[in-house]
C-alpha positions as a printed Julia matrix, in Angstrom:
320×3 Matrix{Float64}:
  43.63    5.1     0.54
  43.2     2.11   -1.65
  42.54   -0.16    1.6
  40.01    2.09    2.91
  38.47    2.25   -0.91
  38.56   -1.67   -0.78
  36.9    -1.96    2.54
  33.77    0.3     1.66
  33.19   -1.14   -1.96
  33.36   -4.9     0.08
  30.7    -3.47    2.49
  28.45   -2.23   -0.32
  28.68   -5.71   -2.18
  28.22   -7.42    1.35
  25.32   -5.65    1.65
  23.41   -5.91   -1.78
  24.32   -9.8    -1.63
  22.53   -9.29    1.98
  19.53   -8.04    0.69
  19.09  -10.45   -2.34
  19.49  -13.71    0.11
  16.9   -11.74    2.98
  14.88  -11.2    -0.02
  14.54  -15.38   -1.19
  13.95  -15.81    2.82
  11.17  -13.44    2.79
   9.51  -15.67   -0.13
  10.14  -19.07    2.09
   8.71  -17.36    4.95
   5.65  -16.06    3.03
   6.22  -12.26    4.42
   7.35   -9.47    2.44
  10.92   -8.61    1.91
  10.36   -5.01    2.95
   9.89   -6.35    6.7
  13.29   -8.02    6.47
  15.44   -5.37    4.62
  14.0    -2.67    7.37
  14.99   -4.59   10.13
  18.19   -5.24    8.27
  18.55   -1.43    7.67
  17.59   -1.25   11.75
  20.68   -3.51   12.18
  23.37   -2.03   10.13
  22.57    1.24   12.24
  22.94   -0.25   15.36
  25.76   -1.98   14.71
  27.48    1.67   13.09
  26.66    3.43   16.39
  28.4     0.91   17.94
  31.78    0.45   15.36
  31.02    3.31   13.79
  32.52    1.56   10.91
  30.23    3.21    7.97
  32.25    6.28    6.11
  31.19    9.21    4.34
  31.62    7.55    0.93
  29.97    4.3     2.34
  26.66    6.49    3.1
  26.34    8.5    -0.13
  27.04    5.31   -2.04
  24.09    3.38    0.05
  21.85    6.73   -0.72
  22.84    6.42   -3.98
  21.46    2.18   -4.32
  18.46    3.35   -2.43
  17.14    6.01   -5.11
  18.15    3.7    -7.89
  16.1     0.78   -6.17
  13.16    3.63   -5.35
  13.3     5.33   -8.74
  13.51    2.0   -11.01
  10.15    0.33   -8.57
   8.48    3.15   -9.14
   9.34    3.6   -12.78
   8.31    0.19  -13.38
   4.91    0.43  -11.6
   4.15    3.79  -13.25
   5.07    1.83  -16.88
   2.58   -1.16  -15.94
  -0.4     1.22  -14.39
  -3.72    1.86  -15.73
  -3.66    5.69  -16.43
  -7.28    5.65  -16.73
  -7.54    3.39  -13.99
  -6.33    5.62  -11.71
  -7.71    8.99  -12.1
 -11.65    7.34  -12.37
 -10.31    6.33   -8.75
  -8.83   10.04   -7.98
 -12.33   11.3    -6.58
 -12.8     8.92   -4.08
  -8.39    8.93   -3.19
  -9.07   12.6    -2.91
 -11.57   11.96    0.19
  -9.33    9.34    1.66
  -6.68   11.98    1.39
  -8.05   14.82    3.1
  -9.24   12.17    6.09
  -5.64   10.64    5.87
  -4.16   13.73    6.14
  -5.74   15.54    8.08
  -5.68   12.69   10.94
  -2.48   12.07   10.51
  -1.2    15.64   10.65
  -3.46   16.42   13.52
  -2.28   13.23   15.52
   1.36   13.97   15.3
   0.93   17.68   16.21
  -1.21   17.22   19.5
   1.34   13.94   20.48
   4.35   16.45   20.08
   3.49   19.77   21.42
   1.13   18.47   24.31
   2.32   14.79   25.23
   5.76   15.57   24.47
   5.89   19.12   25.49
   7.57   20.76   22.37
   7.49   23.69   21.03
   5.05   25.19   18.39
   7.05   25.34   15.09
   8.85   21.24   16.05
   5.67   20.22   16.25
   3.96   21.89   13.44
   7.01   20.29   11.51
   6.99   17.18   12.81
   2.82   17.07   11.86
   3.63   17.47    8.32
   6.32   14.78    7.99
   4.0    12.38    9.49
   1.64   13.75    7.03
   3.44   12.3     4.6
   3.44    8.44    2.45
   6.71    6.25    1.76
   5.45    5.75   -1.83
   8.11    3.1    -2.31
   7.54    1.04    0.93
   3.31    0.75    0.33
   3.71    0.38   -3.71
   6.49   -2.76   -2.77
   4.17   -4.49   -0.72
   1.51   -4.43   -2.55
   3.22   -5.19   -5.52
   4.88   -8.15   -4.19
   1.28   -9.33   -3.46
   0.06   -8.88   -6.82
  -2.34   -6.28   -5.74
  -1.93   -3.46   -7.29
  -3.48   -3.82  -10.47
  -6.81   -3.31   -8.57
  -9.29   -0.68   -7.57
  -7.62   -1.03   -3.88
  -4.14   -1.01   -5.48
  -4.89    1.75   -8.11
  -6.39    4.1    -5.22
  -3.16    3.19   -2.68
  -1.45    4.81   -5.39
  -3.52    7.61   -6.04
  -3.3     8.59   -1.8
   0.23    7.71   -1.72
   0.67   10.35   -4.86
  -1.59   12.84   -3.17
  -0.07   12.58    0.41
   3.66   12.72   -0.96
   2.86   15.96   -2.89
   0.66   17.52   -0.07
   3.15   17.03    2.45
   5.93   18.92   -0.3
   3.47   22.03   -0.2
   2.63   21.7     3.22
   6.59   22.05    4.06
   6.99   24.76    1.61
   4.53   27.11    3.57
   5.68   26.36    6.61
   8.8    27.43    5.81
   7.22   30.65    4.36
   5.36   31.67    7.37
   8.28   30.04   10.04
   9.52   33.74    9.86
   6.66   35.17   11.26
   5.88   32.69   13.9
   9.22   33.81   15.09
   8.38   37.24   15.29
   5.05   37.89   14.88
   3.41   41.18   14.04
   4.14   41.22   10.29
   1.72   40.22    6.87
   0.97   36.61    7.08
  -0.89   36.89    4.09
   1.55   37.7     1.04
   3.9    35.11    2.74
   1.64   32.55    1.99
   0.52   33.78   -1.0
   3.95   33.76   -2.59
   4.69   30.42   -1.12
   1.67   28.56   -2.41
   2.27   30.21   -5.87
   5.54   29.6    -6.23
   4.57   25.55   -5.5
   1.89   26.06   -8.06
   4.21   26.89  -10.6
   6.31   24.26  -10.04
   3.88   21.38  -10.3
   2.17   22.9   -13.48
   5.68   22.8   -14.82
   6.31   19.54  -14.41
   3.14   18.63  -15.33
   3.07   20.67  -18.74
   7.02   18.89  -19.29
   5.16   15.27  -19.05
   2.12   16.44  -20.83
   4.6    17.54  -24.07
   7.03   14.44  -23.04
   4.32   12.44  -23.78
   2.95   13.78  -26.82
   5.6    14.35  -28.89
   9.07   12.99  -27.33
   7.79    9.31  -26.18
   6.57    8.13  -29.7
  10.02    9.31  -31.33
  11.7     7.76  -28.33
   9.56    4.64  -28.83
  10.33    4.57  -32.1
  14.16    4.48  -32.08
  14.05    1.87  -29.59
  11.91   -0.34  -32.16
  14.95   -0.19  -33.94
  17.57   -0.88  -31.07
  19.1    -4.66  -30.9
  18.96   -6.92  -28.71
  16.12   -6.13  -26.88
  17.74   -5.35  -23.53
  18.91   -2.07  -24.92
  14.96   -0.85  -25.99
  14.29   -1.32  -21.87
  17.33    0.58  -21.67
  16.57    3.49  -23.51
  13.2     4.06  -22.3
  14.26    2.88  -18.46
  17.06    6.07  -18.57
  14.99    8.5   -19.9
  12.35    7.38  -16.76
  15.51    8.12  -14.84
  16.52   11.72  -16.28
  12.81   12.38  -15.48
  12.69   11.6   -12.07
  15.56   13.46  -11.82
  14.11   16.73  -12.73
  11.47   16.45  -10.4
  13.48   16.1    -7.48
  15.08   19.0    -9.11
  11.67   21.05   -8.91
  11.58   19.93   -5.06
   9.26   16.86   -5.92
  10.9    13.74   -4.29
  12.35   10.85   -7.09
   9.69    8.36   -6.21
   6.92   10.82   -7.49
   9.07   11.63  -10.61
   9.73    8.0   -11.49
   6.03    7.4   -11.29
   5.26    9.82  -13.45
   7.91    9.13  -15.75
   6.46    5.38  -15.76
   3.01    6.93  -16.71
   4.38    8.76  -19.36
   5.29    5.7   -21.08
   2.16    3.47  -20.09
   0.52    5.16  -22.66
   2.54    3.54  -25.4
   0.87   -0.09  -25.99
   4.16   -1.28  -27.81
   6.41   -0.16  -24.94
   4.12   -1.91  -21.95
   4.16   -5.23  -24.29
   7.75   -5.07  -24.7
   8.12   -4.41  -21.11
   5.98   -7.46  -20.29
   7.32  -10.27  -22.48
  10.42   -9.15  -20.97
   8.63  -10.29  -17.87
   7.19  -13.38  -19.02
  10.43  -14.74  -20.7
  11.82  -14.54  -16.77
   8.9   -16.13  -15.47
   8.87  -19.22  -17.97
  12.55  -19.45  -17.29
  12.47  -19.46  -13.4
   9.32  -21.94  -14.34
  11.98  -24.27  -15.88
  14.84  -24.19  -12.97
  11.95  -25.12  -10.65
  10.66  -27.45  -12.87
  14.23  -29.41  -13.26
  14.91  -28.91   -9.73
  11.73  -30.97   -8.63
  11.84  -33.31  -11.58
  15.43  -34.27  -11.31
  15.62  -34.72  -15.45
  15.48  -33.27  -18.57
  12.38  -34.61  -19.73
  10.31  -31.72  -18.18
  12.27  -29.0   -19.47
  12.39  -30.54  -22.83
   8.44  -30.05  -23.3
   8.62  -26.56  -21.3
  10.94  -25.45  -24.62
   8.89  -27.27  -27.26
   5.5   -25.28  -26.24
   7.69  -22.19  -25.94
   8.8   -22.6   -29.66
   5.6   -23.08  -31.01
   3.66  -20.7   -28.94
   6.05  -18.09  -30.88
   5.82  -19.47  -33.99
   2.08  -19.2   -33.79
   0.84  -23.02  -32.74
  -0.87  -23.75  -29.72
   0.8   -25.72  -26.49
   0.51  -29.28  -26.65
């Protein structure tokens, strides 16, 4: 048991190290790192159909890293997006939707039932997976392009929402009316009645818990981390809350990534916690700015005069 417990936790940590190092050669090859951790993830399965070497535990512990990686992206994208920004670009990512959609959907249904011969309810279910956005895979991309603080980037996110949360309902009443495609001859109509309600319901839920979340929990929450030391553990707070959130909307039969955004969203709206969030960023940046700056140099000279301006920029004084 312990051998077998040893050999999975190795592959795990084999893999994450995998991933960081595909990850730096993504950056020297000027592509994105999602290209090289899907073909990666293409890999790994062909390799398990082959050795068959990945376990049950192995599996829901990979799941696990990939909806920790999903829900902390998306959580941080949500906490550094323009909430006003993107709904004044909702009407025009509500056109762009119903086109995307409805191409999509349409595409994928004629390809299955009439180029691949399949029957009426695969291919009605296959048309509204394709239906569907990876949220994670387009808001990585364009975030490791810098491009999503923009109106293109602001109404990706907007279509990505809408598509992710269209496709959910879209499921849900095909499963309500899959009975009666089966055997037809009974009331369509309640069937989808109940179904679309019962998706309304959940949606204005969640959106009434964020609405009150926001209002009255966040600036308590902000508040007690304001008093949290070191700073790390403010992040913290506010990063598991984001978590317990997208949580409960996976719960409600949203998926994480749409929960983590929201989550993010709901703490946008505190200035404090988006500047806390970003010096937190720029402290990284200046020090990676350093390493490279050493590394090129070859002294100390360099990184000397990067720490002077960084003392008195925070003391007030302006960079020499």
């Amino acid at each position: 048991m312990d051998s077998v417990h040893s050999f999975w936790v190795m592959l795990v940590g084999g893999m994450v190290v995998a991933a960081v190092l595909l990850g730096a050669a993504a950056r020297r090859l000027h592509i994105d790192s999602v290209v090289l951790l899907i073909l990666f993830g293409l890999l790994i399965g062909a390799v398990d159909r082959q050795l068959a070497f990945m376990t049950a535990q192995v599996r829901a512990t990979l799941a696990f890293l990939g909806d920790m990686g999903v829900v902390a992206l998306l959580f941080r994208i949500g906490l550094d997006s323009n909430l006003s920004g993107l709904l004044s670009a909702l009407p025009r990512a509500l056109r762009v939707w119903a086109g995307d959609v409805g191409l999509s959907g349409s595409l994928a249904f004629l390809a299955a039932f009439l180029v691949l011969d399949l029957a009426l309810i695969p291919s009605l279910v296959i048309a509204v997976a394709m239906s569907a956005t990876s949220v994670g895979v387009t808001a990585a991309t364009w975030e490791g392009a810098h491009r999503l603080d923009t109106p293109e980037g602001r109404l990706l996110l907007d279509v990505a929402e809408l598509d992710d949360i269209s496709a959910i309902a879209l499921l849900a009443l095909l499963f309500a009316v899959l009975p009666f495609l089966q055997a037809p001859g009974h009331a369509l109509g309640p069937a989808l009645i109940d179904a679309g309600a019962r998706f309304a319901a959940r949606i204005a839920a969640f959106a009434a818990f964020c609405y009150v979340f926001a209002r009255y929990a966040e600036p308590r929450i902000a508040a007690l981390a304001a008093r949290l030391h070191p700073a790390r553990a403010k992040m913290l707070l506010v990063a598991g809350f984001g978590f317990m959130i997208a949580a409960l909307a996976e719960a409600l039969g949203f998926s994480l990534a749409i929960g983590a955004l929201f989550a993010g969203l709901v703490f946008s709206r505190d200035p404090a916690a988006v500047r806390a969030e970003a010096g937190r960023g720029a402290l990284s940046n200046r020090a990676a700015q350093r390493i490279e700056l050493r590394n090129r140099s070859g002294g100390s000279r360099w990184v000397s005069r990067e720490h002077h301006d960084d003392a008195r920029a925070r003391s007030g004084c302006p960079a020499r």
